[in-house]
C-alpha positions as CSV (number, residue, x, y, z in Angstrom):
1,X,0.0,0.0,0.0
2,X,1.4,3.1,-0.9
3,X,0.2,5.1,2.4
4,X,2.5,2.6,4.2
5,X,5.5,3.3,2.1
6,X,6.5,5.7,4.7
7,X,4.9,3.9,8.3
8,X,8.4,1.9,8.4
9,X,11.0,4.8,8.0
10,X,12.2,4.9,11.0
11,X,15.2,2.6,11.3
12,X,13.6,1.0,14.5
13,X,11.9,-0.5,13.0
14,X,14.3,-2.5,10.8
15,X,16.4,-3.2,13.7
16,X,13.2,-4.8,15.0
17,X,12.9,-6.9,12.4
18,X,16.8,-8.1,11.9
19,X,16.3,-9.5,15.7
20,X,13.6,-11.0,15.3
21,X,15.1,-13.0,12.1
22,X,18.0,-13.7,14.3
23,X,15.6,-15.1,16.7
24,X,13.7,-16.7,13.6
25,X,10.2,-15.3,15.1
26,X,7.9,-13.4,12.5
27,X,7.2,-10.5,13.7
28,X,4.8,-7.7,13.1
29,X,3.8,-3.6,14.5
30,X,0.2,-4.1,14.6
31,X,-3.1,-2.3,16.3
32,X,-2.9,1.3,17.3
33,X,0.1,2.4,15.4
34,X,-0.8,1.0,12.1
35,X,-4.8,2.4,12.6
36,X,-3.0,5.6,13.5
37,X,-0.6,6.0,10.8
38,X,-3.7,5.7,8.5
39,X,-5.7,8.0,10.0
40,X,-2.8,10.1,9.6
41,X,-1.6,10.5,13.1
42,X,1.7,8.2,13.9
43,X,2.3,7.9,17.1
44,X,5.4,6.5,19.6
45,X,3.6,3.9,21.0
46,X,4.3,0.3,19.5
47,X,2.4,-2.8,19.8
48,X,5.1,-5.7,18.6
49,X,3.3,-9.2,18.1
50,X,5.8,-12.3,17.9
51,X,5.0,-15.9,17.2
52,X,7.5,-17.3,20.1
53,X,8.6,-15.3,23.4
54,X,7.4,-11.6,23.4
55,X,9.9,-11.6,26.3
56,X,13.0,-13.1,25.0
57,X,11.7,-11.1,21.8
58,X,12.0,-7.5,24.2
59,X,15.5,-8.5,25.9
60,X,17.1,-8.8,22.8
61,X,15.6,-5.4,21.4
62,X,16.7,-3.9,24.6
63,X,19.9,-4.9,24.2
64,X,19.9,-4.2,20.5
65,X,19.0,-0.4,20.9
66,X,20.7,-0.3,24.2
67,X,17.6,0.8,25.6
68,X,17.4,2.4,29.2
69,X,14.4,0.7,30.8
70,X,13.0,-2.9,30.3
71,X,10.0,-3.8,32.3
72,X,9.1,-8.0,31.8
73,X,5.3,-8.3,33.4
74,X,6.4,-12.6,33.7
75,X,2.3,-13.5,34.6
76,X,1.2,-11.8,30.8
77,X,4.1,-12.8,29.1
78,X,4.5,-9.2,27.6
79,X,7.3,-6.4,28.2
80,X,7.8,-3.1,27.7
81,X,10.7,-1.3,26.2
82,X,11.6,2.7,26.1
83,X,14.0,3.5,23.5
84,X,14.0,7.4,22.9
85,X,10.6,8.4,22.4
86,X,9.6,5.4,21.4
87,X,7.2,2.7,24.0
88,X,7.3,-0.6,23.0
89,X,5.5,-3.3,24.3
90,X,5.9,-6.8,23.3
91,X,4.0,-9.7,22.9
92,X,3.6,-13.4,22.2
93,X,0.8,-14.5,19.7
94,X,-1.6,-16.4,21.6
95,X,-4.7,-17.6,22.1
96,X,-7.1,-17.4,25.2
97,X,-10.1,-18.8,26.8
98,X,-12.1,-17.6,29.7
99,X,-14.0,-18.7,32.4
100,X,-17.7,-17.5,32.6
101,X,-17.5,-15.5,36.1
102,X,-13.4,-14.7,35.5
103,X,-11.7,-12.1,33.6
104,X,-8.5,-14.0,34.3
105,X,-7.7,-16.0,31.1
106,X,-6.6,-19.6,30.4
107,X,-3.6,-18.1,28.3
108,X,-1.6,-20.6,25.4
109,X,0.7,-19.9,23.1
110,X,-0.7,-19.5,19.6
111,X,-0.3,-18.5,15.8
112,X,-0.8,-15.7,13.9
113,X,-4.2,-16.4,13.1
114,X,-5.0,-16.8,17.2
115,X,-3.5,-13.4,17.6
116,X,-6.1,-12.3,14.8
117,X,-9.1,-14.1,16.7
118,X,-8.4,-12.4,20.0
119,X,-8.4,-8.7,18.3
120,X,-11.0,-6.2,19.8
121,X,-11.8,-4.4,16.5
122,X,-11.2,-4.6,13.0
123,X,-9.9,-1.4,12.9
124,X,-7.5,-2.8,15.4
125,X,-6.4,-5.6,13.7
126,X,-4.1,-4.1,11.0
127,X,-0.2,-6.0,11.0
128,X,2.7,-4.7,9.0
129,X,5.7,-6.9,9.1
130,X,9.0,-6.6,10.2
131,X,10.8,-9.4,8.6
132,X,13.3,-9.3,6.2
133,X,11.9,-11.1,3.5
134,X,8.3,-9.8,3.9
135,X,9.1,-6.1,5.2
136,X,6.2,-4.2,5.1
137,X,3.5,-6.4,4.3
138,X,0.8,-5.1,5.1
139,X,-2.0,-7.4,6.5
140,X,-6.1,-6.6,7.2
141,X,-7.7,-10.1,7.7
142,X,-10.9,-8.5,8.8
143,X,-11.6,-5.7,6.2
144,X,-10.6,-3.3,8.8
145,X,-9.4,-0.6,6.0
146,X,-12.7,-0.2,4.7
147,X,-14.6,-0.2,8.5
148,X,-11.8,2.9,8.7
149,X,-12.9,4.3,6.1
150,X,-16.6,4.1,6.9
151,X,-16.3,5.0,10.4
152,X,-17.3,1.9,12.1
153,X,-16.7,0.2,14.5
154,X,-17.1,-3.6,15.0
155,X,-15.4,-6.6,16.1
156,X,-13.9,-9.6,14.2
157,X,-15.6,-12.5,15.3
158,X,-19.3,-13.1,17.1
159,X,-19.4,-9.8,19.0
160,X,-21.2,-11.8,21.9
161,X,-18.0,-13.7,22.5
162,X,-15.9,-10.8,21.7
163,X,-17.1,-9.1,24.7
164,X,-18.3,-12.3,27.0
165,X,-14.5,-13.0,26.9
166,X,-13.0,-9.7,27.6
167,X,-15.8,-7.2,28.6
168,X,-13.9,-3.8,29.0
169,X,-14.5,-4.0,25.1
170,X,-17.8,-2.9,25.5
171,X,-16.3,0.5,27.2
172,X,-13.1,0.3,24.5
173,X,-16.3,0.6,21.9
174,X,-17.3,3.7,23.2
175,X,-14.3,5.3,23.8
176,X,-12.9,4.6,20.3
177,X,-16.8,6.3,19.3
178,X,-15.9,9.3,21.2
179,X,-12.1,9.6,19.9
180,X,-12.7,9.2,16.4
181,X,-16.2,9.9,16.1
182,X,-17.0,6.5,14.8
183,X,-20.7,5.0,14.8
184,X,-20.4,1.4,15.9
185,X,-21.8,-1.2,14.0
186,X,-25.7,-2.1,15.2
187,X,-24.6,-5.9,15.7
188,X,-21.7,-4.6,17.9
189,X,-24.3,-2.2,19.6
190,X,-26.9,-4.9,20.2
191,X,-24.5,-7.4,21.4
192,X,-23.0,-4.9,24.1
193,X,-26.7,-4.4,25.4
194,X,-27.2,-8.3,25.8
195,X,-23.8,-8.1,28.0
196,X,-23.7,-5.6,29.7
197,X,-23.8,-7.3,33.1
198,X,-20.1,-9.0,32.5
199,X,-18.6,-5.8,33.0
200,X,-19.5,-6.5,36.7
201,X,-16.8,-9.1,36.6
202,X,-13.9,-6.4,35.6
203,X,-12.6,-4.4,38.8
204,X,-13.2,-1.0,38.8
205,X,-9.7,0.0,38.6
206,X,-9.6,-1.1,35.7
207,X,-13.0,0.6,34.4
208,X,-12.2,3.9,35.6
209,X,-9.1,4.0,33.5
210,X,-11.7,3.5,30.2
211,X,-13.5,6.2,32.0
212,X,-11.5,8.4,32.2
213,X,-9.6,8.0,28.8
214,X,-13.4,8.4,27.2
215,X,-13.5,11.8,29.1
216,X,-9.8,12.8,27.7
217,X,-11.4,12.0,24.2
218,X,-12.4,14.9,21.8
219,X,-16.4,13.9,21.7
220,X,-16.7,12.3,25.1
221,X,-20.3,12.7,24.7
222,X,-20.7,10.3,21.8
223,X,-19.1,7.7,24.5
224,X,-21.5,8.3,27.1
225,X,-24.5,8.2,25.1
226,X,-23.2,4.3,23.9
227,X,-22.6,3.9,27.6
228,X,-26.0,5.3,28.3
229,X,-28.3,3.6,25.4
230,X,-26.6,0.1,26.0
231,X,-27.0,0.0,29.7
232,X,-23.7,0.2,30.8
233,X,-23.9,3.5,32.3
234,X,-26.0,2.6,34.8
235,X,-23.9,0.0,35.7
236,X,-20.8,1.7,36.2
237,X,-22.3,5.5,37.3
238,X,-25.5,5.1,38.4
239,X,-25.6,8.8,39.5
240,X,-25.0,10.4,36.3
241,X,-27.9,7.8,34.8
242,X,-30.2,9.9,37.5
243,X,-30.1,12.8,35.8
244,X,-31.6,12.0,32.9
245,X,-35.3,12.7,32.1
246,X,-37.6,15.9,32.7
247,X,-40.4,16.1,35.4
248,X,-43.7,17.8,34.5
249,X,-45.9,19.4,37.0
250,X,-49.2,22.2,36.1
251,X,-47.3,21.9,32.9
252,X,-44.2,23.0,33.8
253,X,-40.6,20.9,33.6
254,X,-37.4,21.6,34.0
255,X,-34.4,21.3,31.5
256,X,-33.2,17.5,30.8
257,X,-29.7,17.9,33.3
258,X,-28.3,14.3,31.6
259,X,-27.7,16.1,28.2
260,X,-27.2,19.2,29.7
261,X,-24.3,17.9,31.4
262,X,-23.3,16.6,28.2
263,X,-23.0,19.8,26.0
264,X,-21.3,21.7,29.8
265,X,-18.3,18.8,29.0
266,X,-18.6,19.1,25.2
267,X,-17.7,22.7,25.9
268,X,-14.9,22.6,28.3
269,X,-13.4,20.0,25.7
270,X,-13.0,23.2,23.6
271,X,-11.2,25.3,26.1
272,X,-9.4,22.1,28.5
273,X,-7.7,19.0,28.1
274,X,-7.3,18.7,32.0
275,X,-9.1,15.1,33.2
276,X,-10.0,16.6,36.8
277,X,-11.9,19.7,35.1
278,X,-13.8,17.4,32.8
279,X,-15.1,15.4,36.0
280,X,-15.9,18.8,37.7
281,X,-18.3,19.0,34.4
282,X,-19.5,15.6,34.8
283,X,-20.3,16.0,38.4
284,X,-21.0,20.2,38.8
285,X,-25.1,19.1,38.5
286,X,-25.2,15.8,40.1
287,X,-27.1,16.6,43.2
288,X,-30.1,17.9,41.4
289,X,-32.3,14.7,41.2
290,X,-31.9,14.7,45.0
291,X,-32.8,18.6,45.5
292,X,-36.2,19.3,42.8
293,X,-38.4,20.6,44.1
294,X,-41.2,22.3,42.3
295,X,-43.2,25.7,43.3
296,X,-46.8,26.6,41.5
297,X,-45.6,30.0,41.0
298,X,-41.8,29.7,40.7
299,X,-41.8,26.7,39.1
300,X,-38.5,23.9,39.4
301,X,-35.9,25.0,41.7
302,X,-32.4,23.2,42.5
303,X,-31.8,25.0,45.9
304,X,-28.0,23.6,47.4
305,X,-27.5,21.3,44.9
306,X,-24.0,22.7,44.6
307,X,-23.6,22.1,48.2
308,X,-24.9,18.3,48.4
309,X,-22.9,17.5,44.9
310,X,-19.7,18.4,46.6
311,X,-20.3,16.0,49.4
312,X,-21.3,13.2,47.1
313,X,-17.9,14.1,45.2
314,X,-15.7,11.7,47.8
315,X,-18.7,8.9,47.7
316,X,-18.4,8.9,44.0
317,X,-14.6,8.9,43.8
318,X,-14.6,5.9,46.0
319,X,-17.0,3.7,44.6
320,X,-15.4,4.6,41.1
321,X,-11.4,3.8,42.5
322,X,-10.5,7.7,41.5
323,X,-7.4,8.8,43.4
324,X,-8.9,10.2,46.8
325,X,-6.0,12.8,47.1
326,X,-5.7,16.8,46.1
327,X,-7.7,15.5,42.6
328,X,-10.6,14.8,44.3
329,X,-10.3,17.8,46.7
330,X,-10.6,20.2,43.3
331,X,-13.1,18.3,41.7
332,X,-15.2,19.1,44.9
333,X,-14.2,22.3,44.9
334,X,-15.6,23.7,41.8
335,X,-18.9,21.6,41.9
336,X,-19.3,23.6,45.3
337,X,-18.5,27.2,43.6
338,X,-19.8,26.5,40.2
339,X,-22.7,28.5,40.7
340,X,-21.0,31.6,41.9
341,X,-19.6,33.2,39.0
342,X,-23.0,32.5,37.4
343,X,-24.5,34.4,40.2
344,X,-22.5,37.6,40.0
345,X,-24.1,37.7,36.1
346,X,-27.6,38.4,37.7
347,X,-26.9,40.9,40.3
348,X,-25.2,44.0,41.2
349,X,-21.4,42.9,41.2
350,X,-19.6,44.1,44.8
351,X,-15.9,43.9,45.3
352,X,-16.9,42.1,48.5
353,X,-18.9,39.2,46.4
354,X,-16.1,39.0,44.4
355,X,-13.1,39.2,46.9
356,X,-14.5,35.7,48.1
357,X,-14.7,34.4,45.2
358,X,-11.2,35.1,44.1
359,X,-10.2,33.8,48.1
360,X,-12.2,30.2,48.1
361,X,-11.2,29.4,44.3
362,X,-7.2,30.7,45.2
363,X,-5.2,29.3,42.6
364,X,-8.0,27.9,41.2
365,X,-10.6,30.6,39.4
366,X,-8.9,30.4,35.8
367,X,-10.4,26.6,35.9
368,X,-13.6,27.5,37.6
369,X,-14.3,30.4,35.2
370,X,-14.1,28.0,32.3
371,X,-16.3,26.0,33.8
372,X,-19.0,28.2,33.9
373,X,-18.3,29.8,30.9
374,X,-19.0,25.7,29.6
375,X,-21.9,25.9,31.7
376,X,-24.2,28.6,29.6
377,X,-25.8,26.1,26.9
378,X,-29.1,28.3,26.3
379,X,-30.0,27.2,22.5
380,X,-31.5,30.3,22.3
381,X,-28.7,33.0,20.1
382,X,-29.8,35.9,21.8
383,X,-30.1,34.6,25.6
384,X,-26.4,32.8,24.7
385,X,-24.7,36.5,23.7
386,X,-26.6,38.1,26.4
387,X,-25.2,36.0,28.8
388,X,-21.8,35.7,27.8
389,X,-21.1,39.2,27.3
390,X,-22.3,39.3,31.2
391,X,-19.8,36.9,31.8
392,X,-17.4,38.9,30.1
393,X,-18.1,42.2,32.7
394,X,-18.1,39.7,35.5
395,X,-14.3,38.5,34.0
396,X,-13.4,42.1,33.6
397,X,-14.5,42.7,37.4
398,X,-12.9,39.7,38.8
399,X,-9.6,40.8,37.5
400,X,-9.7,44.1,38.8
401,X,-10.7,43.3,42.3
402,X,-7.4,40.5,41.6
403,X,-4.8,42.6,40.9
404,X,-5.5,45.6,43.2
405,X,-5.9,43.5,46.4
406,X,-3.6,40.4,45.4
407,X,-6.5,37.9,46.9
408,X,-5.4,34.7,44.6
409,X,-3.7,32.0,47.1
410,X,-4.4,34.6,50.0
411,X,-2.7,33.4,53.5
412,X,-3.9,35.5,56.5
413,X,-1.7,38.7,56.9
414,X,-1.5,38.2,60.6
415,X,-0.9,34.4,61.6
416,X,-2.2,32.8,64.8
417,X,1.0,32.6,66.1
418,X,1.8,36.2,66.1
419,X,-2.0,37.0,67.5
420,X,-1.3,34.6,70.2
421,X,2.5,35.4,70.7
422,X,1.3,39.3,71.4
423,X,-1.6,38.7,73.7
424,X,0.0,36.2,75.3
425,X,-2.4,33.6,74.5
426,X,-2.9,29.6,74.5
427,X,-4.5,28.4,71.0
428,X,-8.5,28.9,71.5
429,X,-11.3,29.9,70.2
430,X,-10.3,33.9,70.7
431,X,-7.5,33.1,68.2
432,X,-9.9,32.1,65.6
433,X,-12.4,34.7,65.9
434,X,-10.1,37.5,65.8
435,X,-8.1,36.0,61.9
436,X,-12.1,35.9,61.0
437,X,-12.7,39.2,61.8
438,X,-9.4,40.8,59.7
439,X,-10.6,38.4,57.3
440,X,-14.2,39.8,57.2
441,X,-12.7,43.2,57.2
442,X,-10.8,42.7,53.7
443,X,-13.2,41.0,52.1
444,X,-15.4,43.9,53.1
445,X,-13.1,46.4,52.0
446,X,-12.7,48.3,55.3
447,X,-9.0,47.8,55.9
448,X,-6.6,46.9,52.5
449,X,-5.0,43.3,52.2
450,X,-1.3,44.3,54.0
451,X,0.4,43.4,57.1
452,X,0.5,47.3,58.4
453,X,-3.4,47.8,58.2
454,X,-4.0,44.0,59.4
455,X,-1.8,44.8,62.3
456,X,-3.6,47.3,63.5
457,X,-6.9,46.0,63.4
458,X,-5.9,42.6,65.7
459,X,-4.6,45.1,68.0
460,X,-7.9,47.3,68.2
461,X,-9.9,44.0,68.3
462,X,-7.8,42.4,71.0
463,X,-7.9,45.5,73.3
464,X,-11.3,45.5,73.4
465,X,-11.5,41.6,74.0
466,X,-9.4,41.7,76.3
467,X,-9.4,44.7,78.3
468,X,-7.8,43.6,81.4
469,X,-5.2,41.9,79.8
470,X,-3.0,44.2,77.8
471,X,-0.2,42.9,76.1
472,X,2.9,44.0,78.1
């Protein structure tokens, strides 16, 4: 094929190849790179497939290329080599079988054509070898060209035992949907739906790394929505499934917050490629099934749903194996202050309203400020400029109030060791409410954010808190 003349260039890849003949194992690049390269996007990452050892395969490249790191995983008979910018992972062809309530497989050595049965997709299963007298070949036992082509994705062989054997192809389907906007073949569709329990037998870990690659994707909501028509979602994130669906009362419903949520991520994807803001999209509405509540004049209201989503945050992470560190921390954060931003757009904007803004989000409010900017999805044009171009005086605002009383990251002008170390205190409550009253008073505006004006306000406080005690 001509648009392969070029895949093999690099002189790895020859080197590859001369070892392997030394070792007499064919050998091929196959998968990801190959569909890559076609799509017109080569990428570093190398999937090798030997008939023999993968492992004896990778010590002898490693030693080839004199490559700095080798990593042998003995229990999967694979390894990993770094050369450069190059990650190559090797393998043995085989062939596997599976137990019904196991995703641990009976693993055997196996042909070429075993290695093709085992593929999750056809547009998966492209091999190039690296051979000396076949270099290059290019091989596509499934007709995976034309599925690339097409846009479609599907598997090999019976789809049902496709994903009964391995079932985190069911979530590889829809994150290859939402990376390459591909529509997946209605057999392939249908047969996820029949098995969507089996995913129950794959630990989370592992689920949440599918997750979260469909969320790094660049249509993340063409995943979901295979997720969410083939029953997987509610599987896997039962919470987000709640928001789905619109409540009628007098004649009156509210907005459907599933696909709302949808387009909030589908435009962050346009202004951030960060994982944990994504989430913060996913999850900035997910208290509201647990908070409608409808008035006969008002209508639907949402009240503290910012407030309860943030305390579900940690639940979530949990359940879903997310890392439970300073991650989690921010994705809570900006589900708690995702409304205020918003909030400054409908009302007279004060420096004090903003001050604590800028002081809760700290290093934080370029993030959080996307996110509500994500978070306007009015269809209507004129409602959409309207509201951005609020947005935009609320922006303008923010940064003032920023740079004239440096709030971002803001640490108390006068610690509780210097309140305590001049009044000749123990640590107590009096420590506290003095910092919150020289707090209250910058945020207010009555005193500027400096150490000199700070100062002087503990001492007038503490004088008359503590009359009889002077400092000495």
């Amino acid at each position: 094929m001509s648009i392969l003349n070029d895949a093999l260039k690099d002189p790895i890849f020859a080197r590859i190849g001369k070892t392997a003949d030394r070792l007499q194992q064919p050998t091929w690049v196959v998968g990801g790179f190959v569909r890559d390269y076609l799509l017109g996007h080569p990428g570093k990452d190398l999937d090798i497939v030997t008939v023999g050892s993968g492992t004896e395969l990778a010590t002898a490249i490693a030693e080839e290329l004199n490559a700095p790191e080798i990593v042998i995983f003995e229990n999967f008979g694979t390894a990993l080599v770094k050369s450069g910018d190059y990650q190559i992972e090797f393998i043995g062809a085989r062939k596997e079988s599976y137990r019904k309530n196991s995703r641990k497989p009976i693993v055997e050595d196996g042909s070429l054509i075993d290695d093709q049965n085992r593929r999750d997709f056809t547009i998966n299963s492209f091999y190039i070898s690296l051979n000396q007298e076949n270099y290059g070949e290019f091989l596509d036992p499934f007709n995976g060209l034309e599925d690339l082509k097409q846009g479609i994705i599907r598997t090999p062989l019976n789809p049902d035992l496709t994903f009964s054997d391995d079932p985190l192809r069911m979530m590889r389907a829809a994150r290859f949907a939402a990376r390459l906007d591909y529509q997946i073949d209605p057999l392939t569709f249908e047969a996820i739906s029949r098995n969507k329990q089996r995913i129950e037998i794959v630990s989370m870990e592992r689920v949440s790394e599918e997750l979260n690659k469909l969320i790094l994707s660049p249509w993340p909501s063409k995943g979901f929505m295979v997720l969410f028509k083939t029953g997987l979602l509610e599987i896997i994130f039962p919470e987000f499934c709640k928001l789905h669906g619109v409540k009628y009362i007098n004649g009156k419903g509210h907005k459907d917050n599933f696909y709302h949520t949808l387009q909030v991520l589908e435009n962050l994807c346009t202004t951030s490629d960060d994982l944990w803001l994504r989430w913060s999209a996913l999850l900035h509405d997910i208290a509201k099934p647990q908070t409608a509540a409808f008035d006969p004049i008002a209508g639907w209201s949402f009240h503290g749903h910012e407030d309860k989503g943030a305390r579900m945050v940690p639940k979530i992470f949990a359940r879903l194996k997310l890392p439970m560190n300073e991650k989690m921390k921010f994705v809570q954060k900006m589900v708690k202050l995702h409304l205020r931003p918003i909030s400054l757009v409908d009302e007279i904007v004060t420096d004090s309203a903003v001050r604590r803004l800028i002081m809760e989000a700290g290093e934080d409010l370029d993030d959080l400020i996307k996110l509500c900017r994500a978070d306007i999805t009015t269809r209507d044009t004129g409602k959409q400029k309207r509201y951005q171009n609020n947005f935009t005086e609320v922006e303008k605002k923010i940064k003032e109030v920023e740079e004239r009383d440096q709030l971002r990251n803001w640490q108390p002008p006068v610690s509780g060791e210097m309140i305590m170390e001049y009044f000749k205190l123990a640590p107590g409550p009096q420590v506290g409410e003095i910092k919150n009253m020289i707090r209250e008073a910058i945020l207010e505006g009555h005193i500027p954010n400096d150490k000199a004006a700070a100062w002087d306000l503990m001492i007038q406080i503490g004088t008359q808190l503590f009359p009889s005690n002077p400092p000495e």
